[in-house]
N, C-alpha and C positions, 0 to 999 in steps of 0.2 A: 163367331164367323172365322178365327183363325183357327178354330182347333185341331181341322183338316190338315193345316201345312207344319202342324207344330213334330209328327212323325221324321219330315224330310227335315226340320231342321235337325232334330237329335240324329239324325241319317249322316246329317252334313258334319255336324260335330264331333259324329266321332271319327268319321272319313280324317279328317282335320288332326285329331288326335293319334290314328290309329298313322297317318302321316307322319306327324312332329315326332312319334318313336322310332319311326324307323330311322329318319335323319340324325336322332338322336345313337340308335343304334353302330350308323353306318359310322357316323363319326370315332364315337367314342371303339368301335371294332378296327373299323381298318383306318382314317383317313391320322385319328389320331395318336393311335401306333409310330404309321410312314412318319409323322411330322419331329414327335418325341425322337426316333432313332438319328433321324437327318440332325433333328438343334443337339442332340448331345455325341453322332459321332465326330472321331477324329477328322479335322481336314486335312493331313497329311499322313504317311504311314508313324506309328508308335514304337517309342523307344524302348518298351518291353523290358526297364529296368525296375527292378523292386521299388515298389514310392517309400519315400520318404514316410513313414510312419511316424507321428512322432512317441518317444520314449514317453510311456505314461506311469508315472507314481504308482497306479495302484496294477499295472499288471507287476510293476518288479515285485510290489507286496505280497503278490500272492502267485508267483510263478517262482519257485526256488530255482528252476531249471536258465531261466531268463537271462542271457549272455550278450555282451552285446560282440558282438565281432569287429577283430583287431589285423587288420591285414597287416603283412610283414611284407614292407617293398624296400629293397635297394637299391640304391641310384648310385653311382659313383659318377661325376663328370670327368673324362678325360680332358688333358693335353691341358688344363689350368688348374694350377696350383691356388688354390681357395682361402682366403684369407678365414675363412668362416669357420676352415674347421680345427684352428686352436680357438677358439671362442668356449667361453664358456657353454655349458648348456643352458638350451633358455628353458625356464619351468612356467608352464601352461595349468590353471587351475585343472580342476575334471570338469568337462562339460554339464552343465548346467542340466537337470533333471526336471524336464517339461510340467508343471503340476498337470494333476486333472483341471479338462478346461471348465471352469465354473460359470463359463459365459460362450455364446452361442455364434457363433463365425457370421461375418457380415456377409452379406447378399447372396448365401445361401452356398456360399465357397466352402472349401475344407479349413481346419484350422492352420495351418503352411501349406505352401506351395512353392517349388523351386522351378525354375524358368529359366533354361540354360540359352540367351541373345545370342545372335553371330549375325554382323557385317561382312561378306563374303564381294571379296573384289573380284567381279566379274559383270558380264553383261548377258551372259547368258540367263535365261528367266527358267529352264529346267537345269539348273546349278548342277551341271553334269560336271563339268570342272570349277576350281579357284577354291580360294586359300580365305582362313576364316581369322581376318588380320582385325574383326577386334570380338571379343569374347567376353561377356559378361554373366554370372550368375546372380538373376534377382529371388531374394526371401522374401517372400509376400505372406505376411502374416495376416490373414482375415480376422481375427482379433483384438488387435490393439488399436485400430489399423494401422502396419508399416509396412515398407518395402527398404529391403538392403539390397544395394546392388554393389556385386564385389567384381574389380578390376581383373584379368586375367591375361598375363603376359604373352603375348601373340607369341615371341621368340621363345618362350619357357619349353628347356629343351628336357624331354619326359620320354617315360617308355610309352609305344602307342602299342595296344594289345590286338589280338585278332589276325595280324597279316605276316605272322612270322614264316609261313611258308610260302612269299613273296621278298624272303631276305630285308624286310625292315624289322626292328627292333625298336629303336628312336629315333628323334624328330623333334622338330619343332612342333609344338601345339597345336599352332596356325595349320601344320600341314595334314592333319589326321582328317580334317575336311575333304583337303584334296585327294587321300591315301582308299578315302570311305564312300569317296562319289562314283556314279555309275561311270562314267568315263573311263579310269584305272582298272574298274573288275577284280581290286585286290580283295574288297570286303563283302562279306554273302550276309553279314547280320541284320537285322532292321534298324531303320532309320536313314540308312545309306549316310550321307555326311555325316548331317550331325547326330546321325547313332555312334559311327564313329570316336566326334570329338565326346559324344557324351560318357564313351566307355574311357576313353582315353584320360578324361576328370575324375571317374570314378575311381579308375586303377591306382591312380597317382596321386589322390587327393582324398577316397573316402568320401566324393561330393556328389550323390546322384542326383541327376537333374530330374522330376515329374515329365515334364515337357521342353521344347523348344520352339524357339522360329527365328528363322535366318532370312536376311533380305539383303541384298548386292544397294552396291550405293546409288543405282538407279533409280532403283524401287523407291527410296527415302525420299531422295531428290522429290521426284512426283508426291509423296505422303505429305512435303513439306508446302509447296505449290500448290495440295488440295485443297489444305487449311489457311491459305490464306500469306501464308508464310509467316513466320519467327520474329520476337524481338527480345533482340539480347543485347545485356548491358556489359562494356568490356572496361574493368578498373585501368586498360592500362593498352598501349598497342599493342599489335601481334601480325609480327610480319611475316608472310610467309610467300614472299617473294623469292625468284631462284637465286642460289647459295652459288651455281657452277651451272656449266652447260646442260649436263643433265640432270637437271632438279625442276618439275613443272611448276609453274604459278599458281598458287594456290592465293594470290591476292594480298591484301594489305588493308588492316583493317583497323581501325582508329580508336581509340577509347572514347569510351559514353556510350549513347544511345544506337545502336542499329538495328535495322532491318533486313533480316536476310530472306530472299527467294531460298527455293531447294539447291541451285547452284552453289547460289553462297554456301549456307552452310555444313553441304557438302567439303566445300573444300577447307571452310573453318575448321570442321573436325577432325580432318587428314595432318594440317600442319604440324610438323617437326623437326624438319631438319636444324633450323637456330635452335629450338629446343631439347625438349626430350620426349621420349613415348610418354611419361606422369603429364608434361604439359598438354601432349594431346589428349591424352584421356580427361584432365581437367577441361577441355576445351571443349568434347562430348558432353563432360555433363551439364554445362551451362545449355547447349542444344539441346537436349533431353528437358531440361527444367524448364524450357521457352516452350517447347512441344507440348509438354502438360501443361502449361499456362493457357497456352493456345486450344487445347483440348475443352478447357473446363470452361471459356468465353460461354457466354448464353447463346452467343449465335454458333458456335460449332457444336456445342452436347448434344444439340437434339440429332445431330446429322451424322455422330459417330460410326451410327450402324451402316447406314446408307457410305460411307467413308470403308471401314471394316471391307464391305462386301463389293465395292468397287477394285481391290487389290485381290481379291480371291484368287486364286492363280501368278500371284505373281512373290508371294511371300512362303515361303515351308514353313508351317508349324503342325505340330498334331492336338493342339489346342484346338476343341471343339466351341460352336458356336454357343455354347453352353457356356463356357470359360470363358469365352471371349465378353461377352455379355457379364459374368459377376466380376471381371476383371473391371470392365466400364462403368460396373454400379460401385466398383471399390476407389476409383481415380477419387474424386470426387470430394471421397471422405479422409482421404491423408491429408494429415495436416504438410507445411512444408515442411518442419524438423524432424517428421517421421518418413519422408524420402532420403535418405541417406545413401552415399556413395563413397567408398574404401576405393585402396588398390591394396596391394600385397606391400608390409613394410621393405623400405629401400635397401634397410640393414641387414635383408635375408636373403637378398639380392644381389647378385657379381653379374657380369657383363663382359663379356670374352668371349674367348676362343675354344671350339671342342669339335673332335674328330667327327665327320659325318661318313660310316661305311656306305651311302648310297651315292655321296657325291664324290668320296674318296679323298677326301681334303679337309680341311680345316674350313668351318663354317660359325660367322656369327651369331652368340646363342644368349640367354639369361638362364643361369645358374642358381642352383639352391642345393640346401640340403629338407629334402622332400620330407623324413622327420619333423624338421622345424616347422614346415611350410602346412603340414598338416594338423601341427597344435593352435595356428590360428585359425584354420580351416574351422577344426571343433569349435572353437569360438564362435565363429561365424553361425555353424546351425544351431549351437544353444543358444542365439541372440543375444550372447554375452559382450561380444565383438564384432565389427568398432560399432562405439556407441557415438550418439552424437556429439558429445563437447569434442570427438579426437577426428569427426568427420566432416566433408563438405555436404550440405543440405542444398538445399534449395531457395534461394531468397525467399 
């Protein structure tokens, strides 16, 4: 009796089939094409500098031709007489020769990546102007897994490249943000800022950054407030109440246990004046270590993404959702002793005075001899340098 209707059903079935391919089709043709380009384009414009490759054993084995390039820069500081430069010269091993990797980069990252940070004091959220007052390059190695994050002197006074025919030459560090942002119109290269400061590191340091992302101390504030806010432990007080009339309150804050809103520690990480810029940079990174503590909670991991894509527009990077994502699958897995945090040694370091041709004066700067400054550099990308007994980690 059924055998009448048994026609429509294989009618039906393959209606059904001939259906699921096409869905099948349309997806795998166009819907998942659009999705793929969207998760792995950049969300900001690209730095367009050569990546960081790294040095591998067997192309030098078999590439005689294989050089590695040694840029020749001069710095000479004006109007300070440098203790530095009867010092001995410091001898820097030869940077460390990458092996082949024998093992396969965590959550599907490259094996480095360099990620040149900037805090940009402003309020502005299209960072048309302001100055990139604190500056960090993180080495993120998907392998081991570790992240070195190296301090970089906001006053470090450098050659900035690119805008010589607007009559700058140099500058402070911090200003090449300023010098490279749409406002000014002195720089036409990509990235705008921090293409800029990224060329401005590479010139003078040999350090290319992969990527960036800069966020005004606004944006963090709210980043800190999302999550719930902060708890950081302080061995000792830290005052940062005002010194003189104009010095703002950045608070007063007790040893032991606290909890900061994004206010707080906002202004926790500004504090310097009793101190010094090394104490504020130590002061960041106890913030920083509370932030990923915060991150990795069971009640915030799941919400990182949803977190992520609430700031879309208010942060520059050209970190694509792509990255953003193996960056989040790599938090996770660092241990604390392989978060690691340097500045630049004190003793390569002077702090004085040097002529500025744009202000036409005598302007306070931090001084180096760029040489020097670039044999720890090398360090640093052969993951030679600092290591952790000579670093702060992370409790």
């Amino acid at each position: 009796m059924d055998k009448p209707d048994q026609p429509n059903q294989r009618h039906r079935k393959l209606l059904l089939l001939l259906g699921a391919f096409i869905t099948i089709v349309f997806i795998s043709v166009i819907l998942y094409p659009r999705a793929r380009d969207t998760w792995s384009a950049p969300l900001g414009p690209s730095l367009d500098l050569p990546t960081n490759t790294p040095i591998i054993q067997a192309q030098i084995e078999t590439d005689e031709n294989f050089v590695i390039p040694t840029p020749e820069i001069e710095f000479t500081p004006t109007s300070v007489e440098s203790p530095l430069e009867n010092s001995p010269p410091t001898k820097f091993p030869n940077p460390t020769t990458i092996p082949t990797p024998t093992e396969n980069p965590l959550c599907g990252g490259p094996p480095l990546m360099y990620i040149l940070g900037m805090g940009i004091d402003t309020k502005d959220l299209s960072y048309t102007y302001g100055l990139a007052d604190v500056i960090r390059i993180a080495r993120v190695d998907f392998i081991t897994p570790r992240v070195t994050v190296l301090s970089i002197p906001r006053d470090l006074w450098v050659e900035i490249p690119e805008i010589e025919d607007h009559g700058i030459t140099h500058g402070k560090i911090n200003q090449s943000f300023f010098y490279g942002g749409p406002g000014m119109k002195y720089y036409s290269g990509p990235g705008a800022g921090p293409g800029l400061v990224a060329r401005t590191i590479n010139h003078n340091m040999d350090l290319r950054a992969d990527h960036y992302g800069a966020l005004n101390m606004y944006v963090f504030e709210e980043i800190i407030d999302a999550v719930g806010g902060i708890d950081v432990y302080l061995p000792e007080d830290v005052d940062g109440t005002p010194v003189d009339k104009h010095t703002r309150d950045m608070g007063y804050f007790y040893a032991g246990n606290n909890h900061f809103n994004g206010e707080q520690a906002v202004k926790f990480s500004r504090i310097r004046k009793r101190y010094s810029d090394y104490k504020r940079v130590d002061n960041q990174n106890l913030v920083i270590c509370a932030l990923k503590e915060k991150l990795l909670s069971p009640r915030i991991l799941p919400s990182i993404p949803k977190i992520i894509s609430s700031f879309h527009g208010s942060v520059l990077t050209d970190l694509s959702l792509e990255q953003l994502g193996q960056l989040a699958c790599l938090l996770p897995k660092i241990e604390s002793e392989n978060l690691i945090f340097s500045s630049l040694p004190q003793d390569i370091l002077e702090h004085g005075y040097t002529y500025s041709p744009q202000m036409k004066n005598q302007t306070y700067a931090t001084l180096t001899e760029m040489e020097m400054l670039r044999g720890y550099i090398d360090q640093f990308k052969s993951g030679d340098w600092p290591d952790k007994q000579g670093e702060s980690t992370c409790p």
